[in-house]
PLY file of the C-alpha trace (Angstrom):
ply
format ascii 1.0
element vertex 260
property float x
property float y
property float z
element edge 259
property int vertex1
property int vertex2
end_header
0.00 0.00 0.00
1.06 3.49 -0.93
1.55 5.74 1.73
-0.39 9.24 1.90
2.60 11.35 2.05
4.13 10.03 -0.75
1.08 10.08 -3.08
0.87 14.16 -1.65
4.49 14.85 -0.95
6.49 12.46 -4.27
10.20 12.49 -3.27
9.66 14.19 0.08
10.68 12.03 3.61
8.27 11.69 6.69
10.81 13.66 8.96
10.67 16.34 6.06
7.36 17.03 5.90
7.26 17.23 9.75
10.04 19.81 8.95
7.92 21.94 6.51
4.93 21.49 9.23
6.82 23.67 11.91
7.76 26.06 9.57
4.32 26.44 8.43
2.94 26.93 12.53
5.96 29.32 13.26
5.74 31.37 9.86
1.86 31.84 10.20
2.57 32.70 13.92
4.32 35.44 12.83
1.70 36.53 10.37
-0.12 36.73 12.94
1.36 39.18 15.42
2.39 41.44 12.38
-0.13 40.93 9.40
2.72 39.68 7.04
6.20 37.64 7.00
4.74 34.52 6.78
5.55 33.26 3.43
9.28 33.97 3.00
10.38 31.19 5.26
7.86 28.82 4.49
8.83 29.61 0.69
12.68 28.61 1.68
11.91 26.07 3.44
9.66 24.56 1.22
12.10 24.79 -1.89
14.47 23.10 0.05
12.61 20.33 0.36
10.41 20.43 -3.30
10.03 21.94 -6.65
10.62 25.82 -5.75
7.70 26.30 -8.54
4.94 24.13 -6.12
6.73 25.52 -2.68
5.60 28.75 -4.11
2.39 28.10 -5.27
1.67 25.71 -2.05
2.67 28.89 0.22
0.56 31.21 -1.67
-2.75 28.82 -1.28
-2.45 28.07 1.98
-1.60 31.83 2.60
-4.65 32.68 1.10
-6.91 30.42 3.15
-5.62 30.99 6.05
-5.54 35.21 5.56
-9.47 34.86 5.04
-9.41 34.08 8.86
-7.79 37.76 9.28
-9.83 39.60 6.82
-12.95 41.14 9.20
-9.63 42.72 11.25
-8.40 44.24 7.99
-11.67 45.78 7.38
-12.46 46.95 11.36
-8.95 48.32 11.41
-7.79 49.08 7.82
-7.17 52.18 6.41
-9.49 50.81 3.35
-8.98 54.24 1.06
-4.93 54.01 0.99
-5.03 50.42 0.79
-7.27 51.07 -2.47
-5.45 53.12 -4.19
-2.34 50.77 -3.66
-3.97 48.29 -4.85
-4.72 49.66 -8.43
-0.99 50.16 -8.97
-0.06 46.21 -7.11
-2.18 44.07 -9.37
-1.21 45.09 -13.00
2.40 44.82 -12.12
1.62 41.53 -10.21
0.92 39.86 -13.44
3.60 40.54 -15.12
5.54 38.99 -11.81
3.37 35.67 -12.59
4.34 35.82 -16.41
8.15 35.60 -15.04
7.76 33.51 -12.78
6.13 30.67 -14.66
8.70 30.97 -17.59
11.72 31.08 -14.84
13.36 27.25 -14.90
13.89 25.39 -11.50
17.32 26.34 -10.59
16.86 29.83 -11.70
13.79 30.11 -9.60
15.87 29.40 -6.31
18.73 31.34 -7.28
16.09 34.13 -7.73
14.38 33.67 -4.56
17.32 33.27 -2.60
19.15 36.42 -4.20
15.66 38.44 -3.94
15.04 38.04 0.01
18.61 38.49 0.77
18.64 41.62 -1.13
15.78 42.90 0.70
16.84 42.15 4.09
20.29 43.40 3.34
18.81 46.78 2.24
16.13 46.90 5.04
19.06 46.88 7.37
21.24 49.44 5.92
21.25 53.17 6.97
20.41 53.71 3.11
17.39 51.75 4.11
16.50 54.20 7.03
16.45 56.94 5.38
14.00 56.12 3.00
11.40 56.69 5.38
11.84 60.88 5.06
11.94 60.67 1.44
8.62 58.49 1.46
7.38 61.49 3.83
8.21 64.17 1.21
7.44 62.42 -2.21
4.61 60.25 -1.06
2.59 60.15 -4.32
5.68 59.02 -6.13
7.13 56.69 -3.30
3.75 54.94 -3.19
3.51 54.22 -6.57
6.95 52.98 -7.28
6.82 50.79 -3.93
3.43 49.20 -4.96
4.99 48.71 -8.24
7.89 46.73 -6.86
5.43 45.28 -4.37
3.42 43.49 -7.53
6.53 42.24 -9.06
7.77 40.57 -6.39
4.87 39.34 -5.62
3.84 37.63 -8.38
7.80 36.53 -9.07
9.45 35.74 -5.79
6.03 35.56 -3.88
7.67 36.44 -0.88
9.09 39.55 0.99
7.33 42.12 -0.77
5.71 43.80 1.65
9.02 45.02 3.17
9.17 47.44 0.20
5.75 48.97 1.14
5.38 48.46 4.84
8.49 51.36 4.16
5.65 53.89 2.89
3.03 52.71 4.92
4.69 53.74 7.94
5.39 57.07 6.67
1.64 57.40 6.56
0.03 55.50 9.70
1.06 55.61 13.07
-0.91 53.62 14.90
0.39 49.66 14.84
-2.85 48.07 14.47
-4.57 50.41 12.44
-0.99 49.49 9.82
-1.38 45.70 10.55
-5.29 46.02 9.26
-4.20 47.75 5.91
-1.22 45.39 5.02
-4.15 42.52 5.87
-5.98 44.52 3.20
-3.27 44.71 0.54
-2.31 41.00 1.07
-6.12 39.47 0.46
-6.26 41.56 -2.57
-2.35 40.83 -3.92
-3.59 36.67 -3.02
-6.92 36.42 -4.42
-5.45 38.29 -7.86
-2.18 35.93 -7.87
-4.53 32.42 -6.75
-6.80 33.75 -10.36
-3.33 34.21 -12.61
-2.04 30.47 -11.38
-5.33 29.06 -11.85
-5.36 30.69 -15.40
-2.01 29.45 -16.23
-2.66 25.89 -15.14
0.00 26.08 -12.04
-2.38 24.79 -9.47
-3.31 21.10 -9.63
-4.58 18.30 -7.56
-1.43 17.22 -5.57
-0.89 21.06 -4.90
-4.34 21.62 -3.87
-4.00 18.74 -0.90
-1.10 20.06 0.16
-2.81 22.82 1.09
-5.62 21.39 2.69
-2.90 19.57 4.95
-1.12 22.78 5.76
-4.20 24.96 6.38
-5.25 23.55 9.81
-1.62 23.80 11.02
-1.14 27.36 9.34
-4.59 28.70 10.92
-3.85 27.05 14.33
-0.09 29.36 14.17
-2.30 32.15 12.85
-4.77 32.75 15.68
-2.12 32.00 18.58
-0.32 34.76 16.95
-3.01 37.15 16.46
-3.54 37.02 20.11
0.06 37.93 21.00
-0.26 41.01 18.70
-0.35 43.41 21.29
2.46 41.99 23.18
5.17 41.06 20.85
8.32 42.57 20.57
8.96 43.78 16.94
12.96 43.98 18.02
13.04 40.33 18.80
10.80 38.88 16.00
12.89 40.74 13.60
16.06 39.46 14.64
15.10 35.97 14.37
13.39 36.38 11.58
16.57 38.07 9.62
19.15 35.53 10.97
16.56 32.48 9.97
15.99 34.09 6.09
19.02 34.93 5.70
20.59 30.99 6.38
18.14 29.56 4.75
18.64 32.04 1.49
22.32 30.59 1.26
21.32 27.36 1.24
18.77 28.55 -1.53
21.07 30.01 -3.72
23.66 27.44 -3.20
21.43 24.63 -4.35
20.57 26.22 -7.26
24.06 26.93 -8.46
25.20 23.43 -8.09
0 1
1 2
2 3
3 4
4 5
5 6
6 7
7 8
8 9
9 10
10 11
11 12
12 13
13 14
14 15
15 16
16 17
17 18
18 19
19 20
20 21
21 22
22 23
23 24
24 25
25 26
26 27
27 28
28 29
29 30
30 31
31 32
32 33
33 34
34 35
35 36
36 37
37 38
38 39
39 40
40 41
41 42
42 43
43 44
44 45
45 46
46 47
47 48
48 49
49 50
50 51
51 52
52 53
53 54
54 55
55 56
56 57
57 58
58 59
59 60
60 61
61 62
62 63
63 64
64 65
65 66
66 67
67 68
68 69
69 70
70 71
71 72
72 73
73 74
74 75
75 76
76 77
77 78
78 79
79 80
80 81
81 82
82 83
83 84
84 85
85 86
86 87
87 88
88 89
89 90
90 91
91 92
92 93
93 94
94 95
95 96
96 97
97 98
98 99
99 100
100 101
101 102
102 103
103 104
104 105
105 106
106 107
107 108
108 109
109 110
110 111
111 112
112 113
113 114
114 115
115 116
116 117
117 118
118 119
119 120
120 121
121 122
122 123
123 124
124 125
125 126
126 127
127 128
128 129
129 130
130 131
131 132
132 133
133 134
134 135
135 136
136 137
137 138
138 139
139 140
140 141
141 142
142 143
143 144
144 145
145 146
146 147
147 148
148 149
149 150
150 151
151 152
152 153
153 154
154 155
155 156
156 157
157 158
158 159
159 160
160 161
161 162
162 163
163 164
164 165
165 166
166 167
167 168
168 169
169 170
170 171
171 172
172 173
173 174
174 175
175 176
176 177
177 178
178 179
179 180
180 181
181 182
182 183
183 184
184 185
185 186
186 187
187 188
188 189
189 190
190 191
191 192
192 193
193 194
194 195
195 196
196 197
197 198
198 199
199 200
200 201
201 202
202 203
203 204
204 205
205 206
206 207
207 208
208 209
209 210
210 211
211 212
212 213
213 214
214 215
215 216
216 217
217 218
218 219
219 220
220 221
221 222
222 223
223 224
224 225
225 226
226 227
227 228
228 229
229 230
230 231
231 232
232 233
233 234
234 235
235 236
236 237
237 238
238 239
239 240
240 241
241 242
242 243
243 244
244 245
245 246
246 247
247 248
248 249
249 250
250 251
251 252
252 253
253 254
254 255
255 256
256 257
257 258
258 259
């Protein structure tokens, strides 16, 4: 008899996909204190351990399902009017990101990912990084649109890590934490529902992928509401350097596999 995991995970070990089940529950914990920064490390993880084109597509699904769960906070707590207009500027672009990503092969994929989310949180640390906040403050019709821009593209070709670029601007604009957290919840359910419509249009989501997902979910949405309820009390100093030290490993090891 066939075991399940091999007819749902091909190629992947038990201990593996016990492996990609943590990092699922701790990623979506995360997404839960903050609104975003789950799908970066289940994205490395997962391409690690699978096709970087499904570990994509997987994260992105079960992202998706799971974010519905946080969707009446975006709306209670959203600034719905800025994350509108960001919108209009995310999805276009985010198309184009799918068009890449599909024709990207494997090993160029990883080597992408990996270089992409390094990048980022190389520049988010910088003191060039910093002081991009003031010039968001001064030019913020210009900053917006160029960050939602990038936000698309990334989106729709690394699937990961984007928000980083806009949370940049949004901060410029909105002080309070959770009344931020509620409009990045906005931008993300629109940037997921467009991208789950352009990989069901190109054929990229298929049976195996959509079981995976229905095995993640439960273990995704029990790390997302345990993290929702620490959103008040986490410390964004902490999280972050975890978070950076984790991505930044596991972006090597990205990078490396695809160049060998």
């Amino acid at each position: 008899m066939i075991p399940v995991d091999a007819i749902l995970f091909p190629g992947v070990a038990g201990w593996q996909i016990a492996g990609l089940c943590l990092a699922y529950a701790l990623a979506f914990l995360v997404k839960g204190v903050f609104g975003y920064g789950a799908v970066p490390p289940v994205i490395v993880v997962g391409s690690l351990l699978m096709d970087p084109h499904e570990a994509v597509i997987l994260a992105g699904l079960v992202n998706l399902a799971s974010h519905l769960l946080l969707v009446p906070q975006g709306i209670r707590t959203g600034d719905r009017a800025l994350a509108g207009h960001l919108t209009l500027f995310i999805l276009p672009a985010l198309a184009v990101g799918v068009v890449i990503f599909e024709s990207l092969p494997t090993d160029g994929l990883q080597v992408t990912v990996g270089a992409a989310l390094l990048a980022i949180l190389f520049l988010e640390g910088s003191p060039a990084w910093r002081r991009l906040e003031p010039v968001a403050a001064r030019r913020h019709r210009a900053f917006s649109t160029v960050s939602a821009v990038i936000t698309g593209l990334l989106s729709g070709i690394v699937g990961a890590g984007a928000m980083i670029f806009l949370s940049v601007y949004l901060r410029t604009r909105i002080g309070d934490l959770l009344v931020f957290r509620g409009t990045v919840i906005l931008i993300l359910t629109a940037i997921l529902v467009w991208r789950t419509v352009l990989f069901l249009g190109a054929g990229l989501i298929d049976t195996t992928i959509a079981l995976q997902a229905l095995v993640m979910l439960p273990v995704a949405a029990a790390g997302l509401m345990l993290g929702s309820r620490l959103a008040r009390t986490a410390s964004d100093a902490a999280f972050f350097t975890a978070y950076r030290i984790f991505l930044i490993v596991a972006s090597l090891l990205l990078i490396a596999r695809g160049l060998i």
